[in-house]
Backbone as a ProteinNet text record, in pm:
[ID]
protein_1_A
[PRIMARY]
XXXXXXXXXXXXXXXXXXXXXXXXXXXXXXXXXXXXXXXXXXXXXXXXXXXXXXXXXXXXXXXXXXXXXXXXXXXXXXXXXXXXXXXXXXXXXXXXXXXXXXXXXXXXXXXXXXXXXXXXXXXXXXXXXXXXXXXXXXXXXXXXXXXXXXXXXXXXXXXXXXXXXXXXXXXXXXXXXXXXXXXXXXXXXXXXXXXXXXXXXXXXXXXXXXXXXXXXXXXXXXXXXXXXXXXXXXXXXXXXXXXXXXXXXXXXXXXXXXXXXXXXXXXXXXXXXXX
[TERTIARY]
14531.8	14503.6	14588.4	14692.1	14782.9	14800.5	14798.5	14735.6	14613.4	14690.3	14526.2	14555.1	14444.6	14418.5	14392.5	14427.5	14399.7	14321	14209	14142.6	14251	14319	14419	14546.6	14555.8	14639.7	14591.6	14472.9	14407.2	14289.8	14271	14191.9	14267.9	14147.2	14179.5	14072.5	14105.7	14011.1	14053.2	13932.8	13950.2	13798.7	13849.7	13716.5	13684.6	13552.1	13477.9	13345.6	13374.9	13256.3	13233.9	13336.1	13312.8	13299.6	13266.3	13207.8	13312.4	13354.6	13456.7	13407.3	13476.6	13445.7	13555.3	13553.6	13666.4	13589.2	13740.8	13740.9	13849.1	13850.9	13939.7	13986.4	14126.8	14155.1	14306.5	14272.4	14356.3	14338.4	14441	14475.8	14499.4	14516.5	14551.7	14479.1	14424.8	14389.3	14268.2	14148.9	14019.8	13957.4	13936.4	13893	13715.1	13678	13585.3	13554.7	13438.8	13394.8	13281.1	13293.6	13195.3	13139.1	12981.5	12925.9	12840.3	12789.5	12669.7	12566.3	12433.8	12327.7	12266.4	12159.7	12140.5	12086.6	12092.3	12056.3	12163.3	12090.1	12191.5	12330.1	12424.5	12526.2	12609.8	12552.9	12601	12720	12782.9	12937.2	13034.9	13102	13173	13257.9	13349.9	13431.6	13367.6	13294.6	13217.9	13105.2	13078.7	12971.4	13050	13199.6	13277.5	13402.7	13417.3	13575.3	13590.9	13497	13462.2	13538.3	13534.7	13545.6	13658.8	13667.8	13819.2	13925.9	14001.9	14087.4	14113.5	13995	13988.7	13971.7	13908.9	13835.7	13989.5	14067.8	14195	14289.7	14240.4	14388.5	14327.2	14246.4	14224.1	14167.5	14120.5	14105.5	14139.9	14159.1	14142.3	14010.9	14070.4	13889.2	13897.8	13798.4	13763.2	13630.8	13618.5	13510.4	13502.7	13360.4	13348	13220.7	13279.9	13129.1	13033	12897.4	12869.5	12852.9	12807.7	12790.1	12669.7	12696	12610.2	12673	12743.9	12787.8	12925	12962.2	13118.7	13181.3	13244.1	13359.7	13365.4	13253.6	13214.3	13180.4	13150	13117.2	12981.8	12903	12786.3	12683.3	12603.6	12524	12489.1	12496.7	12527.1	12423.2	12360.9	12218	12264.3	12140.4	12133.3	12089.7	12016.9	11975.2	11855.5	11794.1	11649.3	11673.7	11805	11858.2	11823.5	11774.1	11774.4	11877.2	11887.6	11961.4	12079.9	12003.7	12061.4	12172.5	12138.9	12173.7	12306.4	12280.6	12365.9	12495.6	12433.9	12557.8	12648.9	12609.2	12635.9	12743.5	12667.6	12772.2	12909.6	12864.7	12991.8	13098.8	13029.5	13106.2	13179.8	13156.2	13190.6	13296	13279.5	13380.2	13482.7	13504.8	13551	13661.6	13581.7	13677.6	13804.8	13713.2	13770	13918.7	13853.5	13992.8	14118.3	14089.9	14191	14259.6	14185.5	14240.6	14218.1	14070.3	14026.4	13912.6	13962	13842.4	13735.5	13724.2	13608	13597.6	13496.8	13519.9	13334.6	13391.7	13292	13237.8	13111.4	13009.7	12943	12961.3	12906.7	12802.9	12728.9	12606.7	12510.2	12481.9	12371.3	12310.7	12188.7	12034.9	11986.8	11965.5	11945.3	12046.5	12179.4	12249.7	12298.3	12179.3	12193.4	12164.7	12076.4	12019	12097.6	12187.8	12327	12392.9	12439.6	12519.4	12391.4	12295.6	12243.2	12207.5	12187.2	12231.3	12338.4	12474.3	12571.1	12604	12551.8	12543.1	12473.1	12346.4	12266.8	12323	12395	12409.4	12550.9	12664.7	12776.2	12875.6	12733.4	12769.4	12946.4	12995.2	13146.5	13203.8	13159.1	13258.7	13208.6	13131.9	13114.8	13145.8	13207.1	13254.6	13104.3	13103.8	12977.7	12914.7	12831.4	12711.2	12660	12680.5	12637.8	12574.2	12413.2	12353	12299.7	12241.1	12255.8	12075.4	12006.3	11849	11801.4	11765	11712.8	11655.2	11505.5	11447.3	11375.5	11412.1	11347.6	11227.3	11111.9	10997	10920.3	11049.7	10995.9	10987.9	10896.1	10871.8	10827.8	10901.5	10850	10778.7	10698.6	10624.2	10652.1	10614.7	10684.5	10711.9	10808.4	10856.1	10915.9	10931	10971.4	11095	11193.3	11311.8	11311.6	11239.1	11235.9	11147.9	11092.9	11031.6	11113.9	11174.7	11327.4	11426.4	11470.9	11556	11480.9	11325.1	11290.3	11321.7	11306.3	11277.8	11372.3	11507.5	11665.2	11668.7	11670.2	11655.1	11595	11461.6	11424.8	11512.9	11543.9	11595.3	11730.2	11851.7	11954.1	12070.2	11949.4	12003.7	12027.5	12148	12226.4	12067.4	11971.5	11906.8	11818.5	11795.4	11730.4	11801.4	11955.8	12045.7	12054.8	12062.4	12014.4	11877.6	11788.5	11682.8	11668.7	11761.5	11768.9	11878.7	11973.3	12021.4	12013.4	11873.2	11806.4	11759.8	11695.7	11613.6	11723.3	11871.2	11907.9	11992.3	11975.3	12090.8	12014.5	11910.7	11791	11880.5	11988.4	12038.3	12185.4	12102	12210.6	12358.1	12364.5	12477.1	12591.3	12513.7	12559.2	12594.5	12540.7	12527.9	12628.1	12749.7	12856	12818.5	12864.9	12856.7	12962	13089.7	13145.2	13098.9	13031.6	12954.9	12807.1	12736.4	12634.2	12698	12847.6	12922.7	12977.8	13052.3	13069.3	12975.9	12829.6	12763.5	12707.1	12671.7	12591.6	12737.3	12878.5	12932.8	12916.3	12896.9	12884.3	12779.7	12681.6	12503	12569.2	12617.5	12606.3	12772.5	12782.3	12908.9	12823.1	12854.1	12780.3	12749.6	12610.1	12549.6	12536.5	12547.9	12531.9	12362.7	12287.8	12119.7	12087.6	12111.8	12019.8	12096.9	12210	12270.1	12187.5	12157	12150.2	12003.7	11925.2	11799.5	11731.4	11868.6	11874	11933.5	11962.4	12033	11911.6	11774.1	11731.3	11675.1	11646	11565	11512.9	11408.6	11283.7	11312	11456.4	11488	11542.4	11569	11590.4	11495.7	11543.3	11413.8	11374.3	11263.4	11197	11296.2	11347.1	11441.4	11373.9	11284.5	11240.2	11215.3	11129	11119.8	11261.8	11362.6	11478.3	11603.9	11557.6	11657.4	11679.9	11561.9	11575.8	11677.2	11784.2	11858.5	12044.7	11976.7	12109.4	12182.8	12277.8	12360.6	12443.5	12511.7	12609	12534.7	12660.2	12546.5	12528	12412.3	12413.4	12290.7	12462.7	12426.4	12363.9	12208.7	12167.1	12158.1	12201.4	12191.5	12083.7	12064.2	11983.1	11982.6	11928	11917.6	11735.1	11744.6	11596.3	11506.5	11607.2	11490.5	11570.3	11542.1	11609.4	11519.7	11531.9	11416.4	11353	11473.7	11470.6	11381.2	11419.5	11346	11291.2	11182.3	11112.9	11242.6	11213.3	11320.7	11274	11127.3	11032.7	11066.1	11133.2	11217.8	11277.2	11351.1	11480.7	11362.9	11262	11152.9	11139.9	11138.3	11093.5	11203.2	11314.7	11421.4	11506.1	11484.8	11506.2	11417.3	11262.4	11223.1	11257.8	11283.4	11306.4	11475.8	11516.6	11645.7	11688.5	11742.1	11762.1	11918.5	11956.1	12081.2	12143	12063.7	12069	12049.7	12103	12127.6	12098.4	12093.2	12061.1	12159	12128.8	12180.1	12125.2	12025	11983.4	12063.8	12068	12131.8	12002.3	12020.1	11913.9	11989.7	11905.8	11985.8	11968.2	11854.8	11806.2	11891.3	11957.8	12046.7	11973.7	12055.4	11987.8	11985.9	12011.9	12048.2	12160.8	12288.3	12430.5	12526.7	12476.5	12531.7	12664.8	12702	12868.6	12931.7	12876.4	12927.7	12871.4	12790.1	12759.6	12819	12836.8	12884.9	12993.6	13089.3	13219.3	13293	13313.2	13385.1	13315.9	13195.7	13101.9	13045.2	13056.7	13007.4	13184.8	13257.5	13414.3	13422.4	13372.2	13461.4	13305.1	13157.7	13070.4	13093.8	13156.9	13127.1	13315.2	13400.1	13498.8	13480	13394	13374.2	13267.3	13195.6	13082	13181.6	13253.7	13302.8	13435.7	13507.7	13611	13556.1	13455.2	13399.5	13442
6987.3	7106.8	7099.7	7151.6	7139.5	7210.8	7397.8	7523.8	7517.8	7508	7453.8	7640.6	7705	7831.5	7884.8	7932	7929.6	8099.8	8066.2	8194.4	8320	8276.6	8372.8	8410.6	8340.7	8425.3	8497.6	8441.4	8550.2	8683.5	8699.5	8770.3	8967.3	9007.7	9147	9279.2	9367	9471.8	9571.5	9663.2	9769.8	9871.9	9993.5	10077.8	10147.6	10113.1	10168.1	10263.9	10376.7	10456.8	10486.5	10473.3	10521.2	10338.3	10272.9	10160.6	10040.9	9981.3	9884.6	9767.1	9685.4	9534.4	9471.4	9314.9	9196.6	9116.9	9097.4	8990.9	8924	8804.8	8687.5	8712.5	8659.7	8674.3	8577.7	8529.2	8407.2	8385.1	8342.6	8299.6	8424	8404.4	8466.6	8449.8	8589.9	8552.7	8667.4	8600.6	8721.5	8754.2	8839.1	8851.9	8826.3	8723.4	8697.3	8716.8	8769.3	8853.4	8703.2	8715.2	8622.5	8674.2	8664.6	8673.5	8582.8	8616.4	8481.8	8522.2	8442.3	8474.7	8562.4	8555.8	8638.6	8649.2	8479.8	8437.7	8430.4	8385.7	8419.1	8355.3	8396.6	8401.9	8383	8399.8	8375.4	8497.5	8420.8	8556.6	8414.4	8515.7	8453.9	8389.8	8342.5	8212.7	8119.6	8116.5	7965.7	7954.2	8072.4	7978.3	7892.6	8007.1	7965.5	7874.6	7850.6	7829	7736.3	7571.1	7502.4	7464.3	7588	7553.7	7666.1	7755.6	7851.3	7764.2	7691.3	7646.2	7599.6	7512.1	7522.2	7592.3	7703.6	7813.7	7940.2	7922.3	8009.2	7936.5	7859.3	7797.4	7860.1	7922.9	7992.6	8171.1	8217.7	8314.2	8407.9	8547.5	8573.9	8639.8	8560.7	8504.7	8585.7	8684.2	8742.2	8727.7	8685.8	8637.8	8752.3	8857.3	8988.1	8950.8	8973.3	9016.4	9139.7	9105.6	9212.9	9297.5	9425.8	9500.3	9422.5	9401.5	9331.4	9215	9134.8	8974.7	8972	8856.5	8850.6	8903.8	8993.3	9021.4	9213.2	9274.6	9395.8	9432.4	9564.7	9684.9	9607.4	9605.3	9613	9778.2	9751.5	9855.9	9969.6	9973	10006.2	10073	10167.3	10192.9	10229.9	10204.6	10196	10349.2	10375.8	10548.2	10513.4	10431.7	10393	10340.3	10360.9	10296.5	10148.6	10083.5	9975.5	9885.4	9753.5	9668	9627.1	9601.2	9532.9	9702.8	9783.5	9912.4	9944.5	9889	9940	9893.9	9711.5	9672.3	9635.4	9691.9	9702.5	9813.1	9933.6	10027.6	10014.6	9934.3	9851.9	9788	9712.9	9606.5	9688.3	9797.1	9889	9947.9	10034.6	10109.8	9976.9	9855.5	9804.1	9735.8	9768.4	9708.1	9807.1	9985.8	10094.2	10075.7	10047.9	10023.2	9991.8	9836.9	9759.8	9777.6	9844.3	9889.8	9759.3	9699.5	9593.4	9635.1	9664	9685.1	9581.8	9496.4	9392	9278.2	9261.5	9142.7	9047.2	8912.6	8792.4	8832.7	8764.1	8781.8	8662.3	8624.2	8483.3	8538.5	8554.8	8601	8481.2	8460.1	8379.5	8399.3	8389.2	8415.1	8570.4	8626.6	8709.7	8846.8	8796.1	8871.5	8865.3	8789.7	8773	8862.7	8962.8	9018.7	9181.5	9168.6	9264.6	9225.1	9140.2	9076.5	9096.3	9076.5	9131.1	9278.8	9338	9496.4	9546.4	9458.3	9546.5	9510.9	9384	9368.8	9432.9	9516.3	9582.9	9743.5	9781.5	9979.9	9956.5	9861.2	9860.5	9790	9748.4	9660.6	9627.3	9774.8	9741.8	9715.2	9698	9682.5	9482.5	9395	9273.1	9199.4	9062.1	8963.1	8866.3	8751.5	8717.5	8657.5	8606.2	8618.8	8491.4	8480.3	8331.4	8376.9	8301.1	8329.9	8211.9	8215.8	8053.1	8120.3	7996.1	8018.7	8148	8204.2	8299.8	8366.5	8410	8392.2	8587.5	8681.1	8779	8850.7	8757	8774.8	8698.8	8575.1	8486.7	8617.9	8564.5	8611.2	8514.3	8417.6	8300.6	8345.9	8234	8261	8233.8	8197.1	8097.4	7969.4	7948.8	7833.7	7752.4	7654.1	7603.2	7655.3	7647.2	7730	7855.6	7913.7	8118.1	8086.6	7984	8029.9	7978.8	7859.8	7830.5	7918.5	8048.7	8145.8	8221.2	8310.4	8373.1	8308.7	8185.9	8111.5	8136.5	8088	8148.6	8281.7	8393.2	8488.5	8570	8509.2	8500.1	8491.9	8330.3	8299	8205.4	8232.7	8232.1	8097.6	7943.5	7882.9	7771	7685.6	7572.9	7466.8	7446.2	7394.9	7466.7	7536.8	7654.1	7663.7	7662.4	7606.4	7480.1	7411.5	7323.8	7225	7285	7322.9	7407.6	7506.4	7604.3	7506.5	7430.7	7412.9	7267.7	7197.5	7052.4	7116.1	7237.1	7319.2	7422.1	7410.8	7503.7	7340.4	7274.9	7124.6	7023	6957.3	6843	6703.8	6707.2	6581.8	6576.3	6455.7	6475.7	6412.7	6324.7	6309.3	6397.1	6519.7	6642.7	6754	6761.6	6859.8	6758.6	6899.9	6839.5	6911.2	6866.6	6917.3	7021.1	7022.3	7143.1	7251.5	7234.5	7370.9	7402.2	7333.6	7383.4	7485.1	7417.1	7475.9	7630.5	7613.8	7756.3	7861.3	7759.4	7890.3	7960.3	7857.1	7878.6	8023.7	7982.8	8119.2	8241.3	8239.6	8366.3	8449.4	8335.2	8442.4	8491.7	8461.4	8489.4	8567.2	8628	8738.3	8861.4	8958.6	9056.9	9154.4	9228.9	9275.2	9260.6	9111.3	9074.7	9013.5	8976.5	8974.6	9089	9173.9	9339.1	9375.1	9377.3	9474.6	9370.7	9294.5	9199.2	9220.8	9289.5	9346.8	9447.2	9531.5	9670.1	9607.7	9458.8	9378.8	9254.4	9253.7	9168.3	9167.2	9031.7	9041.8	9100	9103	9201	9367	9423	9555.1	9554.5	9443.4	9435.1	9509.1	9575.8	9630.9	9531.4	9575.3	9449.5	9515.5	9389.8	9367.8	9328.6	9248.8	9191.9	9316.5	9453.5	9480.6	9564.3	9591.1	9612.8	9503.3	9389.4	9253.7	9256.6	9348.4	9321.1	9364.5	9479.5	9549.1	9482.2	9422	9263.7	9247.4	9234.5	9219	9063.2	9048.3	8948	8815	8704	8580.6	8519.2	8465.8	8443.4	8260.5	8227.7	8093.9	8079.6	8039.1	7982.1	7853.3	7829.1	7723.7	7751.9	7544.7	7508.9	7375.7	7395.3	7190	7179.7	7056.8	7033.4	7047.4	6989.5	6993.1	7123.4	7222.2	7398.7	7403.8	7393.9	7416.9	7556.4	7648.7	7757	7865	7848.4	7910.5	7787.5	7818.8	7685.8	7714.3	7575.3	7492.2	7564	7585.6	7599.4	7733.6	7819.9	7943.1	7934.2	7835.1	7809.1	7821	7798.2	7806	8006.3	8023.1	8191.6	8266.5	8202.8	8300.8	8274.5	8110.8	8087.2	8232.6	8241.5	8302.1	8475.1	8503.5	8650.7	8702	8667.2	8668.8	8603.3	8777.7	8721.7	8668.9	8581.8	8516.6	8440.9	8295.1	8228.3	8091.1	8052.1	7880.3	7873	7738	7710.7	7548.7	7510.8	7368.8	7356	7239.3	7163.8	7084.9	7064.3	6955.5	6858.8	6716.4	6660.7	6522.9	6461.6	6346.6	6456.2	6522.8	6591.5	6723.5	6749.8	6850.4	7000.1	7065.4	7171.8	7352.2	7398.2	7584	7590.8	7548.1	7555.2	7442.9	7451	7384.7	7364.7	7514.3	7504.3	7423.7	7431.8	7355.3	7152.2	7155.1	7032.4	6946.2	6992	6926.8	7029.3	7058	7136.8	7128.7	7020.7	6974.3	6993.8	6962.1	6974.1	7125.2	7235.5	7331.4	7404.3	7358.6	7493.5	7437.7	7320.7	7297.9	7348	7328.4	7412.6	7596.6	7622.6	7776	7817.2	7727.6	7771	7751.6	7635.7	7621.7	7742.9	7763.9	7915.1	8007.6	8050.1	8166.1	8193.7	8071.1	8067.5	8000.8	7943.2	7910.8	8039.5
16259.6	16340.3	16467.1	16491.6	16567.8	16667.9	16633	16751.1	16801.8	16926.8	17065.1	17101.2	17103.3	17163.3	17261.2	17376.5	17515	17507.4	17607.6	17622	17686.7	17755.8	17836.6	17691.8	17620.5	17564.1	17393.5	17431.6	17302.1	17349.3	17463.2	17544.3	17493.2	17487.1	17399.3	17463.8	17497.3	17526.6	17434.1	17413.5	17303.1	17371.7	17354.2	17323	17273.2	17196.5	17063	17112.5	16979.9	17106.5	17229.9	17319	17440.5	17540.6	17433.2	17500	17511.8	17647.2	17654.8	17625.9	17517.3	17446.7	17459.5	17554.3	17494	17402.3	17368.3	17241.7	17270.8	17158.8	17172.2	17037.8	16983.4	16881	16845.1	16720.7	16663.7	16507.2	16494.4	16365.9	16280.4	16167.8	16005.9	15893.5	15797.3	15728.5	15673.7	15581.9	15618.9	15753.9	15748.2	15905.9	15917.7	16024.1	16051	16200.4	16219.2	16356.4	16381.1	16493.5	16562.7	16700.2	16732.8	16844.1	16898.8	17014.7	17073.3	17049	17130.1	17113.5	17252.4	17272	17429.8	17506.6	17545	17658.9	17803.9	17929.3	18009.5	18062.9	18028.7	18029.6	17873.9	17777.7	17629	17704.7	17611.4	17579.8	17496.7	17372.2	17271.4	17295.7	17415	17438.8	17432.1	17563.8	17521.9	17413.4	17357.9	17249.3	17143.4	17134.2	16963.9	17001.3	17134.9	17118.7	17064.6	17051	17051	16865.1	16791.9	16671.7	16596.6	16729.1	16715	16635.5	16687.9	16677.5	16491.5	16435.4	16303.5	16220.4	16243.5	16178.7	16184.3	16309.8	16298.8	16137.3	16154	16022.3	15894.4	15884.3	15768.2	15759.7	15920.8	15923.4	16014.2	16062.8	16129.9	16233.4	16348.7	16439.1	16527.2	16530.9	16624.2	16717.9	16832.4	16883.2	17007	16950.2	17060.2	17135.7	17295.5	17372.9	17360.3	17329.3	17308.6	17466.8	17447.2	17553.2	17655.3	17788.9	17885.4	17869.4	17800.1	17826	17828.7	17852.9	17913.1	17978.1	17905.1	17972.8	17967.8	17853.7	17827.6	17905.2	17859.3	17942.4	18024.2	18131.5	18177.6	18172	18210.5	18196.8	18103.9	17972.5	17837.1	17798.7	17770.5	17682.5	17580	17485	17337.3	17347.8	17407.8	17364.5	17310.2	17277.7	17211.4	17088.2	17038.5	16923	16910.4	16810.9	16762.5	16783.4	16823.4	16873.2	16787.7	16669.6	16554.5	16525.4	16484.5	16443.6	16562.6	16676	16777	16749.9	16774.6	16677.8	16591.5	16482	16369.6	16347.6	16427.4	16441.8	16523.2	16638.7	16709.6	16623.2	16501.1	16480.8	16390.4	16321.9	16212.3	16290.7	16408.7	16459.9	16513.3	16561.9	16549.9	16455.8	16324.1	16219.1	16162.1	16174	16185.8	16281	16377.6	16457.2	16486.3	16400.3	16372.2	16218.7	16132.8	15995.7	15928.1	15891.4	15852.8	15723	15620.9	15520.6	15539.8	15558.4	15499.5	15596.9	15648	15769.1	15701	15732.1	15756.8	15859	15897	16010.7	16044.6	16192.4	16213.7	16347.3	16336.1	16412.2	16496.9	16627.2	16668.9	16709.8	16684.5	16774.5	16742.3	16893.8	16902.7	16850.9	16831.8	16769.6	16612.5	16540.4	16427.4	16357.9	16385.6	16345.6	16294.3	16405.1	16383.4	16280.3	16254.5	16163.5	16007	15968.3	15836.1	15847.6	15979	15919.8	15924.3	15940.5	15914.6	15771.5	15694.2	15534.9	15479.8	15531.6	15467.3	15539.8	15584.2	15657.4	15589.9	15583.7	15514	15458.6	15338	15245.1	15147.2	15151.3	15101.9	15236.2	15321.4	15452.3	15460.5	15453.6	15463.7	15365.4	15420.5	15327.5	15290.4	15356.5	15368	15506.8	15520.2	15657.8	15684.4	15822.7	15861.9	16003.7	16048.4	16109.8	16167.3	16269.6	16365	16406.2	16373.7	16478.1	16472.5	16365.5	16311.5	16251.2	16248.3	16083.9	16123.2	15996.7	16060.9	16104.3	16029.9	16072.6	16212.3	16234	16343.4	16449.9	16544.1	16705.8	16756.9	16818.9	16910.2	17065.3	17049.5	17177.1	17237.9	17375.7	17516.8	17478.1	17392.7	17397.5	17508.1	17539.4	17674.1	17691.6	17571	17600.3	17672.4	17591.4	17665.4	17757.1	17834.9	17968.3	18068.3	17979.6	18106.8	18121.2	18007.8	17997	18104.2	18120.2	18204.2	18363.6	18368.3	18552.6	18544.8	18521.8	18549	18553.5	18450.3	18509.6	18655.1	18665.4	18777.8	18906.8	18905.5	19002.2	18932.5	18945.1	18879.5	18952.5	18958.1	19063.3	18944	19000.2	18891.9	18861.8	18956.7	18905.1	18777.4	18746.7	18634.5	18611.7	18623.1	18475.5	18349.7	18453.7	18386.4	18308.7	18378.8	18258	18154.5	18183.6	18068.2	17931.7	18034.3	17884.3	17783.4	17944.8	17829.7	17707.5	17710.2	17619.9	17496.3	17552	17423.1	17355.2	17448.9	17393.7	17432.6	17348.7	17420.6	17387.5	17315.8	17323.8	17416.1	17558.6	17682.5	17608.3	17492.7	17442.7	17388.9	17377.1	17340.2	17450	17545.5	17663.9	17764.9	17791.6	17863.1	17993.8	18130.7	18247.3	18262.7	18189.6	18159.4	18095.2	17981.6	17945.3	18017.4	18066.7	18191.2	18266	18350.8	18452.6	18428.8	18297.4	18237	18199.2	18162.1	18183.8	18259.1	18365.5	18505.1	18561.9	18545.2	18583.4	18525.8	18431.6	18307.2	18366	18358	18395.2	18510.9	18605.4	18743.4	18750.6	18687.1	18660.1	18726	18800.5	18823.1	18729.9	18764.7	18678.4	18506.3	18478.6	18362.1	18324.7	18447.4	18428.1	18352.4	18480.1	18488.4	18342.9	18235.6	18204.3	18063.7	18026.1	17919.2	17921	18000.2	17979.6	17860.3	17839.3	17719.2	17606.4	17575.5	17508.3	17462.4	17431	17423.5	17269.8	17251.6	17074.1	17024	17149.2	17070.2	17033.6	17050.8	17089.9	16929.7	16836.1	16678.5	16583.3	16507.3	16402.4	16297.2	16275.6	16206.3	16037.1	15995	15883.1	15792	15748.3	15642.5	15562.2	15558.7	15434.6	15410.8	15465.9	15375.1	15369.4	15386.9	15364.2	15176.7	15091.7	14984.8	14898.3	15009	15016.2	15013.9	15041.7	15144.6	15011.6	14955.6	14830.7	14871.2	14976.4	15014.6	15019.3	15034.6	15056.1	15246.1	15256.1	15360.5	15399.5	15528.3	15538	15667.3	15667.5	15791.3	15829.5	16011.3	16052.6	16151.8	16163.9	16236.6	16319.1	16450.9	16475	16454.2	16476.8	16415.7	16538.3	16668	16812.5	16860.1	16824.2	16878.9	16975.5	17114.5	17219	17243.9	17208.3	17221.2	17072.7	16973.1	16850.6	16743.2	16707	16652.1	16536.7	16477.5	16376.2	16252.7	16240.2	16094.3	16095.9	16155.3	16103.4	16000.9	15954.3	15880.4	15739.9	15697.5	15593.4	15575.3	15702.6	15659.6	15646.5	15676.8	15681	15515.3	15447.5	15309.2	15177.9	15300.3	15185.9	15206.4	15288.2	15380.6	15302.8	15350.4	15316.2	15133.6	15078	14937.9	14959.9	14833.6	14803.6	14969.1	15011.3	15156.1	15070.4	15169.2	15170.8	15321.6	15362.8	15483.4	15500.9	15638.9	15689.6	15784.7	15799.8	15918.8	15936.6	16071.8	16147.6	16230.9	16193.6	16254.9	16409.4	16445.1	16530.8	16625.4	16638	16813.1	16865.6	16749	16770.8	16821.5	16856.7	16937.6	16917.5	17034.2	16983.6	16956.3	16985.1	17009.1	16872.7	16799.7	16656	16666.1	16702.1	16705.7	16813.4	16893.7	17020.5	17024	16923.8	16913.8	16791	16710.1	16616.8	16538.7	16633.2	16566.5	16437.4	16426.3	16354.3	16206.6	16161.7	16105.5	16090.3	16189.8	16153.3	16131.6	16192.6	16139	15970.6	15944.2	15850.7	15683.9	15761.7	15668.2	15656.6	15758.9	15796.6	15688.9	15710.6	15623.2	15493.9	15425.5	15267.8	15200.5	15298.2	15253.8	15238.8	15320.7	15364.2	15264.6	15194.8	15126.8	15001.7	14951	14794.1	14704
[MASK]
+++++++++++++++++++++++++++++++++++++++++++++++++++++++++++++++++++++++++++++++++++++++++++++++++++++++++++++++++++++++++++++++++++++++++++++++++++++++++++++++++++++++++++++++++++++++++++++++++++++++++++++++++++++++++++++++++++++++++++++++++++++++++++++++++++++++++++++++++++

């Protein structure tokens, strides 16, 4: 793996619907769309870059902020529209854009949920589907994670950063002081709190009874200590989701798979995606 990818020279703006989105973009090949999850400061450099670089030698990688994170538009309404539905349609007029029949989908968290309705609203338009900490009937409660996501929100100080991210990364062997640092800037990008408000989970339509709809295949991941969404998702989302496989990751691993064990997830996420 020899092309090292620099955010500055793959950095991309486009606008879809009215609505301004960056993206990052590299390599050759099928085209695979990637997003974060949506907590504060997620935005798609730092969740994916981590595994860009391998994942370019076989595809082309597109890693988009959604609306409210990164580098996108702020302040965005859905119109009452459904989350998942919103962007789905994003990711559609997107592909429209670029003159891309058929794109992969690597979805996390809270934005996973986009990624199986755009396999289920436009099924000849998806290759296949990979989803990180996600199950569609889960609704977690105050997990220690989402109450450390709320105190940061709250109050948006490096110390409530870093409780927020013992809880998305509980193994400190894994959690670098560079990615704390990068994210503690992200959240604190202006108006990316307030704008990631009209951008939250619970704003997803409940999917399970037309997942039966879902034709493509789709791979979920997991770590086993996820501070943030219980682990025993990965059970409801095997049975929720037709034609799924799954992968735990164990050894204390956390919300951020990709960023923890790269090497291991570019090189599972290219054998699904190219079998």
């Amino acid at each position: 793996m020899d092309r090292k990818y620099t955010k500055e020279e793959t950095d991309r703006f486009v606008e879809i619907d009215g609505i301004r989105l960056h993206y990052n973009e590299a390599g050759d090949g099928p085209a695979l769309i990637c997003t974060h999850g949506g907590g504060p400061g997620a935005n798609a450099w730092d969740n994916t870059k981590w595994v860009l670089d391998a994942l370019a030698e076989h595809f082309r990688v597109f890693l988009i902020d959604m609306p409210g994170f990164g580098e996108s538009q702020m302040h965005v309404s859905r119109e009452g529209v459904p989350m998942d539905i919103f962007c789905a349609r994003l990711k559609r007029g997107f592909i429209d854009h670029l003159g891309i029949d058929k794109a992969h989908l690597y979805g996390s968290s809270a934005f996973s949920a986009a990624a199986l309705r755009f396999g289920i609203d436009y099924p000849g338009r998806v290759g296949r589907i990979v989803i990180q900490a996600y199950a569609p009937s889960q609704h977690p409660g105050p997990t220690a994670g989402l109450k450390a996501v709320g105190e940061f929100a709250k109050e948006p100080s490096m110390a409530n950063m870093e409780r927020m991210m013992e809880q998305f990364t509980p193994n400190p062997e894994l959690r670098t002081r560079a990615a704390t640092e990068a994210r503690f800037r992200a959240a604190n990008n202006p108006d990316h709190l307030q704008s990631r408000l009209e951008m939250n989970a619970a704003s997803n339509s409940d999917l399970v009874g037309e997942l039966r709809s879902l034709t493509t295949e789709v791979l979920v991941t997991w770590g086993n200590h996820d501070g943030m969404i219980p682990v025993a998702g990965i059970l409801a989302a095997l049975e929720e989701i037709p034609n799924v496989r799954a992968h735990l990751w164990g050894g204390n691993s956390g919300h951020f798979v990709a960023t923890e064990h790269p090497e291991d997830f570019a090189r599972l996420v290219t054998d699904f995606l190219l079998r």
